[in-house]
ROFILO-840121 format. One record per residue: x, y, z of N, C-alpha, C, O, CB in turn. Coordinates in steps of 0.2 Angstrom, whole numbers, plus 5000, padded with zeros to 4 digits. Each point is the difference from the previous one (the first is absolute). Glycine has a CB too. Layout:
N
XYZXYZXYZXYZXYZ...
! end
This chain:
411
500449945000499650065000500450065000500650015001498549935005500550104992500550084999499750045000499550014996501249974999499750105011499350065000500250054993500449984996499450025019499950054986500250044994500350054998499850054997499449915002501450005005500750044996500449924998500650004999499750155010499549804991500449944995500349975007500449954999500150124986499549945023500349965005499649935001499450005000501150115007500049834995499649955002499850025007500250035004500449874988498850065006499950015008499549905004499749964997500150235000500349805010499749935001499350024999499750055001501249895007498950014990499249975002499850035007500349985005499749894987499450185009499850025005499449945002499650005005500750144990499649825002499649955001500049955008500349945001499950064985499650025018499949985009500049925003499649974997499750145003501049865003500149924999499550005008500250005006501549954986497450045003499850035009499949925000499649995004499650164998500949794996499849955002500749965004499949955003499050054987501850035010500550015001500249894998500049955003500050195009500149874983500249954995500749995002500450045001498949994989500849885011500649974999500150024993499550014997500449895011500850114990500249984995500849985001500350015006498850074987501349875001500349985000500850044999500150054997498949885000501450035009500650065000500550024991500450054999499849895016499650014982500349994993499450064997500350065001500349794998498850164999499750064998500150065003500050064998499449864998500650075009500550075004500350034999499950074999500149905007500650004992500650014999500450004990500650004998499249955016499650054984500149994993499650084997499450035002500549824998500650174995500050074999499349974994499949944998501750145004498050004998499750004993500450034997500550035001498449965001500549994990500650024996499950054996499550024997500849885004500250134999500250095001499850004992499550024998501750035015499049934984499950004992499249984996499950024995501549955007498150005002499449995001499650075003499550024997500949855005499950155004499650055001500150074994499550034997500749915016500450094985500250034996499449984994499550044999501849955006498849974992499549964993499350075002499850044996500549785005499550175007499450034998499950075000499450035000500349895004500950114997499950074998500250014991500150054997500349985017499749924983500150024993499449994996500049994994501249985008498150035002499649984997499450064999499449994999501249905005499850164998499950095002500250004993500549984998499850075016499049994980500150024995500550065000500050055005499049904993501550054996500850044998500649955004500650025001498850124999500349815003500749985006500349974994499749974997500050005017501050054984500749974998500449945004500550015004499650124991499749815003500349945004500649974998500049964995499050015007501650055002500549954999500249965006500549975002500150104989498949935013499949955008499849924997500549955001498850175008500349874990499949934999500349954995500150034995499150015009501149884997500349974995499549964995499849945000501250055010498750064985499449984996500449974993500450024997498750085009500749874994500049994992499650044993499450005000500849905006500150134989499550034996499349964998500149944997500950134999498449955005499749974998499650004994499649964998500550045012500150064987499949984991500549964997500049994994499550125005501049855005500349944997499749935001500349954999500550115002498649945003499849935004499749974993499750054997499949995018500349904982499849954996499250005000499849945002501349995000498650124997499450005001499549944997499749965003500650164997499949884994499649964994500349935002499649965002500250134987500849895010500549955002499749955005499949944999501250134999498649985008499949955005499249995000499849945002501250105005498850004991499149994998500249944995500149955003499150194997500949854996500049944996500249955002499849944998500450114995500349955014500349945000499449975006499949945000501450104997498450025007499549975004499449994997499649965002500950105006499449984986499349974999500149924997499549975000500150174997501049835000500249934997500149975007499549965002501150074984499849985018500049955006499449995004500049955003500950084997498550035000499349985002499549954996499649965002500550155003500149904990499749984995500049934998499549974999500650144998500549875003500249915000500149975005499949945001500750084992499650035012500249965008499450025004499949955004501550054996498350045001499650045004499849965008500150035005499450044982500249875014499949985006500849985003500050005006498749954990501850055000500649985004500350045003500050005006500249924989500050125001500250075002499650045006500450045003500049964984499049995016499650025004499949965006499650025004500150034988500949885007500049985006500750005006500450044998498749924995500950015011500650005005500649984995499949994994499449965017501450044992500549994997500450005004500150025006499550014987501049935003500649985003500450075004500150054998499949844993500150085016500550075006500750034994500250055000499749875017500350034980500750014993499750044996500350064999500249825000499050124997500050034994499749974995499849955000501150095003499149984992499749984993500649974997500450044997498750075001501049845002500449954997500650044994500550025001498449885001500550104991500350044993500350065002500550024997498849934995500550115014500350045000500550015004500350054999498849984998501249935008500549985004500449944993500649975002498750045014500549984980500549984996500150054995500449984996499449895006499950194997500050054994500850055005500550034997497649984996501849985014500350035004500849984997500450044998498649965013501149954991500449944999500650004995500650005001498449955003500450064990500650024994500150064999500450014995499349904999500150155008500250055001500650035003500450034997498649945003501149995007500650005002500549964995500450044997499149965014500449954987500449964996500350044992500550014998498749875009500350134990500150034994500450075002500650024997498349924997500850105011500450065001500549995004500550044999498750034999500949905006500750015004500549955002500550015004498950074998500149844993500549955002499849975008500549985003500550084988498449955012500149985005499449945000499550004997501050135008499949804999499349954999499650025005500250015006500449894990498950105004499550015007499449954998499750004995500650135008499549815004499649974998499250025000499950045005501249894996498450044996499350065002499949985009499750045005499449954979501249955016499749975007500450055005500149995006499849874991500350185000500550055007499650064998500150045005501349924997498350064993499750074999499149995004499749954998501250104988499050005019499550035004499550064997499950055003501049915005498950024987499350065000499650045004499549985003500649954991500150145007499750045005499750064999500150044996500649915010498950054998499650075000500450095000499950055004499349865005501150094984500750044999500649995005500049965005499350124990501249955002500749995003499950025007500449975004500450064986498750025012500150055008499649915005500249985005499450224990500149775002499949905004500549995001500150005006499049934989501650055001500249974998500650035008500349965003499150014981500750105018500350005005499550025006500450025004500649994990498449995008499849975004500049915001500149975006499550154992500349854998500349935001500649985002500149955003499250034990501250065005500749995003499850045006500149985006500850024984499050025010500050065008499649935006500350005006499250164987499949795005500049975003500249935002499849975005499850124992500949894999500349954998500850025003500349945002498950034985501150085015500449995001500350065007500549985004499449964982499750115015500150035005499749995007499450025001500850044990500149925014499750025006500050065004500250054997500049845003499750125004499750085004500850015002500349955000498250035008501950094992500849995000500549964996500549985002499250045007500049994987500649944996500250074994499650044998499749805002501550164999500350064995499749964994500049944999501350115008498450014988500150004994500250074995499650055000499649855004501350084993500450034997499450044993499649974997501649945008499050144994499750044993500550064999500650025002498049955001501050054992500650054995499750075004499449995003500749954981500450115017500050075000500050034995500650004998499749985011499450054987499350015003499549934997500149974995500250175004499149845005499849944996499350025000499750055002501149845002498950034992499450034998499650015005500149995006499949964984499450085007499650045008499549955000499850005006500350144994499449814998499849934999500449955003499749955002499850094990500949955007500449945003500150025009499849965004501150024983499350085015500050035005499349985003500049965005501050124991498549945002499449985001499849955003499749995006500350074988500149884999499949935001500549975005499949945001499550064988501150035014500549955003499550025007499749965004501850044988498650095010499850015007499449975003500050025006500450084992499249875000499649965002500149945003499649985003499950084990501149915006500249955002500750025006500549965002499149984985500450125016500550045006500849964997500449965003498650065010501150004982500949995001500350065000499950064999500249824994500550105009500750085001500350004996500549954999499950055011499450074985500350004995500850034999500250035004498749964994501449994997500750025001499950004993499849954997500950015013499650124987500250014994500649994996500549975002498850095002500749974991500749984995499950044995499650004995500549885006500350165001500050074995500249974995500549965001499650145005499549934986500049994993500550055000500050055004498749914991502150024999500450044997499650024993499449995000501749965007499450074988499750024996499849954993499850014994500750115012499749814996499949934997499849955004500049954997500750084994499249975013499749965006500150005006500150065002499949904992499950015010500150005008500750025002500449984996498749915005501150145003500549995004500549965002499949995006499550064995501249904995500049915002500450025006500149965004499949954983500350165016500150015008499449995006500049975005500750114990498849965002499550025004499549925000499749985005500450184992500049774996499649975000500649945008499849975005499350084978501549965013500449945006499950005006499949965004500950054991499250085007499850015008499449965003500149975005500350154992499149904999499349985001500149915002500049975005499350134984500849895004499949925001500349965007499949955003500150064984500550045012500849965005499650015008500049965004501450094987498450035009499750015007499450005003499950015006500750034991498849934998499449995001499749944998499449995000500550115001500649864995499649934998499350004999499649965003501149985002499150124988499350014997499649944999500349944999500050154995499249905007499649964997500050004993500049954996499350055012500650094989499849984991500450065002500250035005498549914988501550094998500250054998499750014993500249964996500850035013498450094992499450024996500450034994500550045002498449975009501149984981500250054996499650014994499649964999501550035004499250064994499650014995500650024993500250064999498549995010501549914988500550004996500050044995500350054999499949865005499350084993499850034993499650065003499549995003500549914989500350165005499750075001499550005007499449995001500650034985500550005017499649975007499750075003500250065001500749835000498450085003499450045003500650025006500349955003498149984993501650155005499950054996500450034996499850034996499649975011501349994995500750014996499950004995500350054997500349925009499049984988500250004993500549964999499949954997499750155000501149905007500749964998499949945000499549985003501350085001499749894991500149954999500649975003500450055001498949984991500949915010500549965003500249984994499749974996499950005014501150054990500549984994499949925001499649985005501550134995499349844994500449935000500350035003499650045002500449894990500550075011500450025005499849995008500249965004500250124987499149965007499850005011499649964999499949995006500050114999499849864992499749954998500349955002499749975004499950084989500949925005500549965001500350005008500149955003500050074984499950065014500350015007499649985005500249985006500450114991498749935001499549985006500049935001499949985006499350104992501049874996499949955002500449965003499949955004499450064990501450025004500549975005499950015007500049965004500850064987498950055010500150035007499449945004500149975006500350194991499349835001499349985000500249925003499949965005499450134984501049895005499949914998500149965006500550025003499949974985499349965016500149965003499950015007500349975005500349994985499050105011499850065005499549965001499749974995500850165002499249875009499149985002499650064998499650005005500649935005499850124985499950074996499649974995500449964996500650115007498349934996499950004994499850054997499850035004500049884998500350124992499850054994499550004997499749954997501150045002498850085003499349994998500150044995500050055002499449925006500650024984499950034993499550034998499749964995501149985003498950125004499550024998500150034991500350064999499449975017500249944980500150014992499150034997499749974996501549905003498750185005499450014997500250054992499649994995499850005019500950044986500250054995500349974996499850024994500350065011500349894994500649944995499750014993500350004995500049875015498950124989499950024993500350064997500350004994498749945007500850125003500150044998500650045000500050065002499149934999501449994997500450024996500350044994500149964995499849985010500250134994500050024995500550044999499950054996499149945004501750005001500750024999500349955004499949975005500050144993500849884998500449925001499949944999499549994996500750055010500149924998499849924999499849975006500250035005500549954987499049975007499749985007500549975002500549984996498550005002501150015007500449975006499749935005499450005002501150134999499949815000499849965002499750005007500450025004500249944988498850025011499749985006500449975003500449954998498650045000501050055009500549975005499849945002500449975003499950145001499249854995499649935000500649964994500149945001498350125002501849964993500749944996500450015003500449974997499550024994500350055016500749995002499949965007500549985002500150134993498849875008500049975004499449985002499850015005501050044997498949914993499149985001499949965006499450005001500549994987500449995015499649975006500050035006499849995006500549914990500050175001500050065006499750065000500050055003500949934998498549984991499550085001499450004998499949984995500950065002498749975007499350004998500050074992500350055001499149915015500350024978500150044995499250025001499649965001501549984990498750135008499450024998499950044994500550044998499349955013499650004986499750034995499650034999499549975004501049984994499050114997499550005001499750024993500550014996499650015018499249984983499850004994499750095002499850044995499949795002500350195008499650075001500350064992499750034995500449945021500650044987500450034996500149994991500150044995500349975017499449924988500049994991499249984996499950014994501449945009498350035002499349994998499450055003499750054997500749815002499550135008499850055004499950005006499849945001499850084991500550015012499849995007499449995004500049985006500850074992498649974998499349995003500149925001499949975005499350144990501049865000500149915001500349985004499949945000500150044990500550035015500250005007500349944999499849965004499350115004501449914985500249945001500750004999500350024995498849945002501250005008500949995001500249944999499649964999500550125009500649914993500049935002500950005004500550034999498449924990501249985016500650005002500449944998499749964997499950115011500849934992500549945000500349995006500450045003499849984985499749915015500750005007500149925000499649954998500050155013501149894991500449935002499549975005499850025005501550034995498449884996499849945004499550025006499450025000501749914997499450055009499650025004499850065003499850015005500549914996499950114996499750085002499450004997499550035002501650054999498849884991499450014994499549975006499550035001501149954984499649965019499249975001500050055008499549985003500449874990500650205010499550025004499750074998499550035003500949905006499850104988499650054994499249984999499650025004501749994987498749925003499649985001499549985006499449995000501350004992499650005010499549975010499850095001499450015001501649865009499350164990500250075003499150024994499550015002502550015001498149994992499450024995499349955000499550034999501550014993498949895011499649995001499450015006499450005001501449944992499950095010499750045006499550055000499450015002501749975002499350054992499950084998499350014995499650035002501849994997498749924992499450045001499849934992499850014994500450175014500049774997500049954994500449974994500349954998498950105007500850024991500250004993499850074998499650045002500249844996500750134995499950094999499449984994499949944998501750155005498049954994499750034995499949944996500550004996500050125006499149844996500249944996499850044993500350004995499549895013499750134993499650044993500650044995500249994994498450055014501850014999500350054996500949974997500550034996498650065013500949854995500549955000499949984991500550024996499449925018499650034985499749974992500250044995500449994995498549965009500750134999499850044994501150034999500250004994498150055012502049964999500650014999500449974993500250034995499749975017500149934990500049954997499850004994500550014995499349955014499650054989499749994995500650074997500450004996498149945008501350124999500350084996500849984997500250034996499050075014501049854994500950015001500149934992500549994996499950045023499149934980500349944997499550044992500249994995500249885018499050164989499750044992500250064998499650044997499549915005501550085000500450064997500550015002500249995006499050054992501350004998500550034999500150035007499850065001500049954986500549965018500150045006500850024999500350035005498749915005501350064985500850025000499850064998500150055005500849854991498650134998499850064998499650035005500150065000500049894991499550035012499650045007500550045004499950065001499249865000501450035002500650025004500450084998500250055004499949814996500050104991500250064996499850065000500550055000499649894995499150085003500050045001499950075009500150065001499749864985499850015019500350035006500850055001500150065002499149845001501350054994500750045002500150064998500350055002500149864998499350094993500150054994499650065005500450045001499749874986499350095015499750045000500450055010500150055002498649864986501350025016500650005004500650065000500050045004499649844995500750124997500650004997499850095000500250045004500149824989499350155001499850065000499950015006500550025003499249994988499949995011499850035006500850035006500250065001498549844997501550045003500550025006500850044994500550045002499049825009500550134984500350074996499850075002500450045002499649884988499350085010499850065000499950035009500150065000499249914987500750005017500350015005500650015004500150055004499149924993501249995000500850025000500250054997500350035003499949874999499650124991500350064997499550065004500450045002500049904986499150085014499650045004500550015006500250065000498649894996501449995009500150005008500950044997500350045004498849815004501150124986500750034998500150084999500550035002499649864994499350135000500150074998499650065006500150065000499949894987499550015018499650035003500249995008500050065003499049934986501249995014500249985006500750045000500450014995498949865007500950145007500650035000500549964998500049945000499650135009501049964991500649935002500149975005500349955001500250084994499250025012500249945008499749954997500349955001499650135012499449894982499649965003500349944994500250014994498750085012501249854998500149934997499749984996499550045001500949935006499649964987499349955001500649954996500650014998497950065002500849875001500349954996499850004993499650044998500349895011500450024986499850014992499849934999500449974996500450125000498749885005500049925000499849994995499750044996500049935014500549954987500049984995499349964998500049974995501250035007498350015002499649964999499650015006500350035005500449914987498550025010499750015003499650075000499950034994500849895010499050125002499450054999500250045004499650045001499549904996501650075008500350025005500450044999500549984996499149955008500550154999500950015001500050035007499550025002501050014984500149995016500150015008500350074999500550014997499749845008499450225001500350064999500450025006499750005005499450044987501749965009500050045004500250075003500650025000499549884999499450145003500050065004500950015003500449965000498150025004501550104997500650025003499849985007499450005002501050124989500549855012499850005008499750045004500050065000500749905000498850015005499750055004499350034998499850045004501349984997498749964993499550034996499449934999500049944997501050164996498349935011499649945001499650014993499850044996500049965019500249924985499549964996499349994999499650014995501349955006498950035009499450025000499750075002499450005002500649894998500450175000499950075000499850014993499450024998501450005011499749974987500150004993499049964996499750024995502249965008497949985000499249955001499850045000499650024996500449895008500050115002499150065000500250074997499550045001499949915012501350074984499750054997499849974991499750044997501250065012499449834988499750004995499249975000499649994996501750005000498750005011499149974999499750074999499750004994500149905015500350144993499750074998500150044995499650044999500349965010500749974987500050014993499749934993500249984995500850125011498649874998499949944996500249964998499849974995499850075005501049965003500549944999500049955005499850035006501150034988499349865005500349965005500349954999499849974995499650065009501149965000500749945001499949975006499550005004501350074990499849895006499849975008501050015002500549984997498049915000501250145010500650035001500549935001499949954997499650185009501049874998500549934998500049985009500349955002500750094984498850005019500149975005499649935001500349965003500050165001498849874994499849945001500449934998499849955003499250124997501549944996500449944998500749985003500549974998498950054991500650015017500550005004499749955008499450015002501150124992499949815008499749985005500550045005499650025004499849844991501150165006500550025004500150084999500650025002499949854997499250164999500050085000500350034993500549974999499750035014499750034985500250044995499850014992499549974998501350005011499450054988499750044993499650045000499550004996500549925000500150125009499450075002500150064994499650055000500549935015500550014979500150044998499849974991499950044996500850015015499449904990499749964993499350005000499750025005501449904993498650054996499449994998500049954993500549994997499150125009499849864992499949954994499650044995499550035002500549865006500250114985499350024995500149944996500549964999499550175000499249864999499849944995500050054993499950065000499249855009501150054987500050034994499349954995499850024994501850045007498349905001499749954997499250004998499649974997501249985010499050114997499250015000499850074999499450035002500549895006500850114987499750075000500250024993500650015000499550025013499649994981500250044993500450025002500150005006499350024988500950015000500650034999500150065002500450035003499649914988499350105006500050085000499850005011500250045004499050004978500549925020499650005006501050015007500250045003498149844990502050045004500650015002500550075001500350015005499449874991500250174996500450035001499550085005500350055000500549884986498850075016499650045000500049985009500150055004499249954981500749945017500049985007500850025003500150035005498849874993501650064997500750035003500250084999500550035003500049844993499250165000500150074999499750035008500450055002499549954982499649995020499650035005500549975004500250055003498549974995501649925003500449955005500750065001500350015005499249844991500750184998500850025000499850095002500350035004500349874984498950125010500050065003499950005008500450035003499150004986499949935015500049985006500849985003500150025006498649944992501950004998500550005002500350045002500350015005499749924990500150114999500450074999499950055005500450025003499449974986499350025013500050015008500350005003500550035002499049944997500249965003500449975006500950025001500250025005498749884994501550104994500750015004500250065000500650035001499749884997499150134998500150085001499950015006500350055003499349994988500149935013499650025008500649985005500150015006498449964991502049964998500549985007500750075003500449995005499549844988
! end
């Protein structure tokens, strides 16, 4: 909630029946990027706060066809219960995916079909953390992961991201000093940084990593989108029995279909598995089919295509904007891919100060402190370039750089 100058503020809402609640929901942040969402829904609001996908790229016709042929042939099956694993052909469509793009064997009996990638760590969250148990994540890391882990009370311990991946100082310290349970990344253009993990650190993580009671959780939600360089291999081929691999269909098909999926070593797959039956059965069988159906009756190399392409523009036009229009104190990243880049502010200079004067100029970002579990990024922030034209982007960073200009006129 928020009054009307753009401050959060708590729910005034009174606990007159004085409710138990659980010390894990207590203690679990909402989520600051959720709340945000609903101020951009104030006509003129300029949104680079939320991790949207453009939606005049979603497969409109693609997926109506494929649903209307999967109701149409299969219709009583598809409308009923289903296997806690998955839709068989699409955990094997998974399968050669890996295999064709990156040489990795994966078998379907290890991929987990889930209610998108954000299930896919809550199921680790419950599969592997108890109340105090260290789990390692990226500085800055995703603000969903943070989410889904706090519900399960572990002590987090960070690993500050260099400018191609983790820290392999800050990652040795960790491991050597707190014997993580997991250690959370996002390799490919990673939420919120944008950066990528070279082969190199890639390699490094896994040395530092291997044979550690550390497993690696590879959150690969962006990996399609790629739209400068070459792809780089998943840290899942330097050490597969050390990593739960996630994926998700949000970012390449759509996200209202809320479908992911994971990959993990044996026995971690069947208590994943135990872990989802729990939860809520099985994900989506209908929207399982229709996938299915959309991925094996068209060109999805071309769909991909032209997401990046349109991608691509986009975050061009923001980087040359953030380059000509922002001061020089101010940083950012230049990522290669994904819907993300990361700004940092001159020291000393707030981010969320910097928030409520662009709410009142009808802009919004999301400052960079919520993605900190251990303090800091009070001076950075995240823009999405993914959900906003061209002209809209230059138009939102032009109001962001004047408000800057401000601000270090005023230091």
């Amino acid at each position: 909630m928020t009054d009307r100058s753009g401050n959060f503020r708590e729910s005034t809402v009174k606990n007159r029946m004085n409710y138990h609640f659980a010390s894990r929901i207590e203690h679990t942040p909402r989520s600051f990027i959720r709340e945000i969402l609903k101020l951009t829904e104030e006509p003129g609001m300029i949104s680079f706060a939320g991790g949207l996908p453009n939606p005049g790229l979603f497969p409109v016709e693609g997926l109506q066809n494929a649903a209307r042929d999967v109701l149409k042939e299969d219709g009583p099956q598809v409308l009923q219960y289903a296997t806690t694993e998955g839709y068989r052909p699409l955990r094997e469509y998974i399968a050669r995916f890996y295999y064709e793009k990156h040489n990795i064997s994966l078998s379907p009996d290890n991929i987990l079909i889930t209610n998108g990638s954000q299930q896919c760590l809550d199921l680790v969250g419950k599969v592997l953390i108890n109340p105090g148990d260290p789990v390692a994540i990226e500085r800055p890391g995703y603000l969903g992961a943070i989410q889904a882990f706090s519900l399960y009370e572990p002590s987090f311990r960070g690993v500050t991201l260099a400018g191609d991946g983790p820290d392999p100082l800050a990652l040795e310290r960790v491991i050597r000093d707190f014997s993580p349970v997991m250690f959370y990344g996002v390799p490919n253009f990673q939420n919120p940084s944008g950066i990528t993990y070279s082969e190199p650190a890639r390699r490094k993580l896994a040395g530092i990593m291997e044979g550690t009671g550390t497993l690696y959780i590879e959150d690969d939600a962006y990996g399609e989108l790629r739209f400068i360089g070459e792809p780089v291999p998943p840290v899942y081929s330097y050490m597969p029995d050390q990593v739960i691999l996630t994926g998700s269909f949000s970012k390449i098909i759509a996200p209202g279909l809320r479908m992911g999926w994971m990959a993990a070593p044996g026995p971690v797959y069947t208590a994943l598995v135990t872990a989802k039956q729990a939860t809520d059965l099985h994900s989506n069988y209908l929207a399982q089919r229709i996938i299915h159906r959309f991925l094996t009756d068209n060109d999805v190399s071309r769909h991909i295509d032209t997401i990046k392409d349109a991608y691509r523009r986009q975050r061009d036009v923001m980087v040359k904007t953030i380059e000509e229009a922002f001061p020089k104190e101010v940083t950012f990243t230049r990522p290669e891919g994904g819907m993300f880049l990361w700004v940092t502010l001159p020291e000393r200079m707030s981010a969320m100060d910097l928030f409520h004067r662009a709410i009142r100029e009808q802009v919004a970002f999301v400052p960079g402190d919520p993605f900190y579990t251990d303090g800091g990024g009070s001076n950075s922030m995240r823009l999405n370039f993914s959900n906003s034209d061209e002209e809209t982007i230059v138009e939102g960073i032009t109001r962001l750089s004047q408000l800057i200009v401000s601000m270090v006129e005023e230091r």
